[in-house]
C-alpha positions in Angstrom: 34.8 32.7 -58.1 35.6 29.4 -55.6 37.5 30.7 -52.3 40.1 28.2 -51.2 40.7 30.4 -47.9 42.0 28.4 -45.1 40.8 30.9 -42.0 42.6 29.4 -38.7 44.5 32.0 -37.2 43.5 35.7 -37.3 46.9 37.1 -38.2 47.1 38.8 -41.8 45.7 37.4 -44.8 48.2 35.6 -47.3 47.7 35.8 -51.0 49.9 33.1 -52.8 50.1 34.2 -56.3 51.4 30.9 -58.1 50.0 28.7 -55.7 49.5 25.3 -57.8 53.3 25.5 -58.7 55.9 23.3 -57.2 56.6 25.8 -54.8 53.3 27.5 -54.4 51.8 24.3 -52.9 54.4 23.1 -50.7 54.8 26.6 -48.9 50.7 26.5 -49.4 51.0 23.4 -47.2 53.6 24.6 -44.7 51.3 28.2 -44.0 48.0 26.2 -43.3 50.0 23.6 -41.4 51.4 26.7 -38.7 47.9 28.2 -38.5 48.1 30.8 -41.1 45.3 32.5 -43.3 45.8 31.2 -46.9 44.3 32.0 -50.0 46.2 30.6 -53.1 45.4 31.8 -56.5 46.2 30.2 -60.0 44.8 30.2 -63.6 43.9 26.4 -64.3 43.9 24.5 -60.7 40.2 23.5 -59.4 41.4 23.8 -56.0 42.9 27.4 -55.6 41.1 30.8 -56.4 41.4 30.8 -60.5 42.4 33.9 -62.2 45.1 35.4 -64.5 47.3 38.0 -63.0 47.6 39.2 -65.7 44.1 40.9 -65.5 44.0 43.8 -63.1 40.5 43.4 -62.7 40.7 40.1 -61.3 43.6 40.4 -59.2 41.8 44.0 -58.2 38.7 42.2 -56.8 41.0 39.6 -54.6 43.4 42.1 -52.8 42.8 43.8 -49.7 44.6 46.4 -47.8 47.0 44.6 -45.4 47.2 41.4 -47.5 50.8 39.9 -47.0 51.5 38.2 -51.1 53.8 36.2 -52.6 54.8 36.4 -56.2 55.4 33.0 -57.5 53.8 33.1 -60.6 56.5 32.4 -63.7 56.5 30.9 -66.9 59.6 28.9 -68.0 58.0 26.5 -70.8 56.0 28.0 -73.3 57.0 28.9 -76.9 55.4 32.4 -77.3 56.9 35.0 -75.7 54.0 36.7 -74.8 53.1 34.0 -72.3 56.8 34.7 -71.0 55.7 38.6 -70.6 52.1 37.8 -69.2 53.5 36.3 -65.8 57.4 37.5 -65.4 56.2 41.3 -66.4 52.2 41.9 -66.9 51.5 40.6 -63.9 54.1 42.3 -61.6 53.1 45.6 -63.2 49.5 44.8 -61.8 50.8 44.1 -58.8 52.7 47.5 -58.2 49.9 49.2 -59.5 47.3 47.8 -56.8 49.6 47.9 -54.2 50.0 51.8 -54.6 45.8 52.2 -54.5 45.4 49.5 -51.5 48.9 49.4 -49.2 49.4 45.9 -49.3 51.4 44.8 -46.3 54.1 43.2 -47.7 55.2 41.4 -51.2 57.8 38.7 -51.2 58.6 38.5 -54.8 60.2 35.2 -56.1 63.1 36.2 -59.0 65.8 33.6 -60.2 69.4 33.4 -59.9 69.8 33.8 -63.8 69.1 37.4 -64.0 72.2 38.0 -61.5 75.8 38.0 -62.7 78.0 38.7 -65.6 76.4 35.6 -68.0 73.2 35.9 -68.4 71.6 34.7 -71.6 69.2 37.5 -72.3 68.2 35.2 -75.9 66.4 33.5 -73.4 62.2 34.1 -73.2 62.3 33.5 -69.7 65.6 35.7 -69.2 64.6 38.2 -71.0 61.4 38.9 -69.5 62.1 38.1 -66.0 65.2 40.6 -66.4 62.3 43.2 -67.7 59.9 42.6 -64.4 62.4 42.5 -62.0 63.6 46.0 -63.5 59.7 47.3 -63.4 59.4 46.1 -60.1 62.6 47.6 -58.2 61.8 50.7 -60.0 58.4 51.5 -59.1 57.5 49.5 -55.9 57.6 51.5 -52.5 59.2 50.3 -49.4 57.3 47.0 -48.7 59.1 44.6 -50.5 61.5 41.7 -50.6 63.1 39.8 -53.5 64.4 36.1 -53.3 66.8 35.0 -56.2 67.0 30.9 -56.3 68.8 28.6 -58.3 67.0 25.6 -59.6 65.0 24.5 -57.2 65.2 20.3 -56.3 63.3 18.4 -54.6 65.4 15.9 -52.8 64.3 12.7 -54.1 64.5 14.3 -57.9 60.8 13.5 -58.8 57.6 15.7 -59.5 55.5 13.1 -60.8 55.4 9.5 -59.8 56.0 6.3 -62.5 52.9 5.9 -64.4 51.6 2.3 -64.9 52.7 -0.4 -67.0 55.8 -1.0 -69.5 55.4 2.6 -70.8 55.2 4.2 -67.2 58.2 2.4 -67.3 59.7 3.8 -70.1 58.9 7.3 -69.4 60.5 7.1 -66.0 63.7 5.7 -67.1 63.7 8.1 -69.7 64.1 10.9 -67.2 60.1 12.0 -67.9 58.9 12.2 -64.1 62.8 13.5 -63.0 62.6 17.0 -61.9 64.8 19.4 -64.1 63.8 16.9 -67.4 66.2 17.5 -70.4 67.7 20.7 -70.3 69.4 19.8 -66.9 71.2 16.5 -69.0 72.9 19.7 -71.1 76.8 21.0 -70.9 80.3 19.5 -70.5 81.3 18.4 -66.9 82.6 21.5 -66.1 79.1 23.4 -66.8 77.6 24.4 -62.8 74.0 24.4 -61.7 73.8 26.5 -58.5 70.6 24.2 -56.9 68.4 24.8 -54.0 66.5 22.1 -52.1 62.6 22.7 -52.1 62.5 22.8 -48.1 65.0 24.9 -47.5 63.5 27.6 -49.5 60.6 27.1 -47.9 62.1 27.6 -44.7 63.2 30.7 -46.0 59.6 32.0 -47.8 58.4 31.2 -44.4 60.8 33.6 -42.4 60.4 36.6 -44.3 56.6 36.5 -42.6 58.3 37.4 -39.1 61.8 38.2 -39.3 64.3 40.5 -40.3 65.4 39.6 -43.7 67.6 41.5 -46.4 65.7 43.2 -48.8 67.0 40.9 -51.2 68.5 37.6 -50.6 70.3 35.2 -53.1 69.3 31.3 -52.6 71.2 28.5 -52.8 72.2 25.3 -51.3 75.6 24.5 -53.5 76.6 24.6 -57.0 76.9 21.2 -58.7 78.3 20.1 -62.4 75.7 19.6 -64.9 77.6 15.8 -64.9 77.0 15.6 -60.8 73.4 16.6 -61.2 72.8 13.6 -63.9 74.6 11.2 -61.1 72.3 12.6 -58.4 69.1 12.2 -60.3 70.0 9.0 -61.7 70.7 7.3 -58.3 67.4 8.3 -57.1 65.0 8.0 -59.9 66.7 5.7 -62.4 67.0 9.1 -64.6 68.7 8.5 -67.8 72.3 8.6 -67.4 73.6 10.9 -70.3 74.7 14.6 -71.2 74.5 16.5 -74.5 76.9 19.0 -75.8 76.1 22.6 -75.3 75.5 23.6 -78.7 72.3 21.6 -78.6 70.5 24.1 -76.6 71.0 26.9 -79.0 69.0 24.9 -81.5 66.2 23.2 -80.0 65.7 24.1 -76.1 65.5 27.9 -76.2 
């Protein structure tokens, strides 16, 4: 198993579960850069710890009394909902269950704003099993634990990928293919509202529940923007595809 532990300061380890997300590496990169102990884990990425979460085993051979983890790990794309259950339940479950054998020092646990509120789409994979974890988790976990609920997280120049070469690069990034949020965020009338966080600001946030006094669970967003501002925003800085889709279209092919 390849280590990716960053050992500078001798303060408590950090386990990011989730690390090779969009999240996981940039608070990855803002823990090494103050000096912290780091090790990230993820299932595919060469440069973290690889494992599943959902195995016990593995996750039962990393941990260590006193580790301080975050649970980043999610699954928002897949068509099988047992990919959905894997990361937003299995591995939560795994988590509670080692933390009662080993006392892990804290877990900061990293929800969504769509499981708050009165309209929440529980036809939804992710939804539905994110509502199930979240349930497991506050139910069984003891005293040592914090849960963060953000709305769609944005990085401020719209982007997670960078234009690939060529006409078709070209293409693709018109299209809207290297824009962060991609098609579903191009759905709803102008009066549909997508409550947004910036990526740094929830960093900031991750990074003070290592050493402050936080609520035991926090809500987080920036602002609340129509579906039809969102399209304006990402369009003025990535030359995303200026155009919306009714509603209904989501029922039938982006569930």
């Amino acid at each position: 198993m390849k280590s990716c532990v960053f050992m500078l300061k001798p303060k408590n380890r950090i386990v990011i579960l989730g690390g090779s997300g969009m999240v996981g590496k940039a608070l990855v990169k803002r823990l090494i850069s103050k000096g912290y102990k780091v090790l990230a884990v993820a299932r595919k990425d060469k440069n973290c710890c690889r494992g599943d979460v959902a195995d016990i085993r593995f996750l039962n051979k990393i941990l260590k009394k006193d580790d301080i983890i975050y649970y980043l790990v999610t699954e928002n794309r897949s068509k099988n909902f047992r990919d959905y259950h894997k990361a937003n339940v299995l591995g939560l479950k795994n988590l509670v269950e080692i933390d009662s054998e080993k006392k892990l020092k804290k877990i900061i646990y990293l929800s969504t704003i769509m499981v708050l509120g009165r309209n929440i789409n529980k036809n939804s994979f992710y939804v539905r099993s994110k509502l199930e974890g979240l349930k497991y988790f506050k139910n069984n976990i003891k005293k040592n634990f914090y849960i963060i609920y953000p709305g769609v997280v944005i990085n401020r120049n719209f982007r997670y990928r960078e234009r690939g070469k060529g006409v078709w690069g070209a293409i693709k990034d018109y299209l809207g293919f290297n824009t962060q949020g991609g098609i579903r965020m191009m759905v709803g009338n102008r009066g549909r509202l997508i409550e947004m966080i910036y990526i740094d600001e929830l960093i900031d946030m991750l990074e003070d529940y290592l050493t402050k006094n936080r609520p035991r669970e926090k809500k987080a967003v920036t602002k609340s923007i129509t579906a039809h501002d969102y399209v304006k925003m990402a369009s003025s800085k990535t030359r995303f595809w200026p155009i919306r889709m009714p509603e209904w279209i989501s029922k039938y092919f982006l569930n």
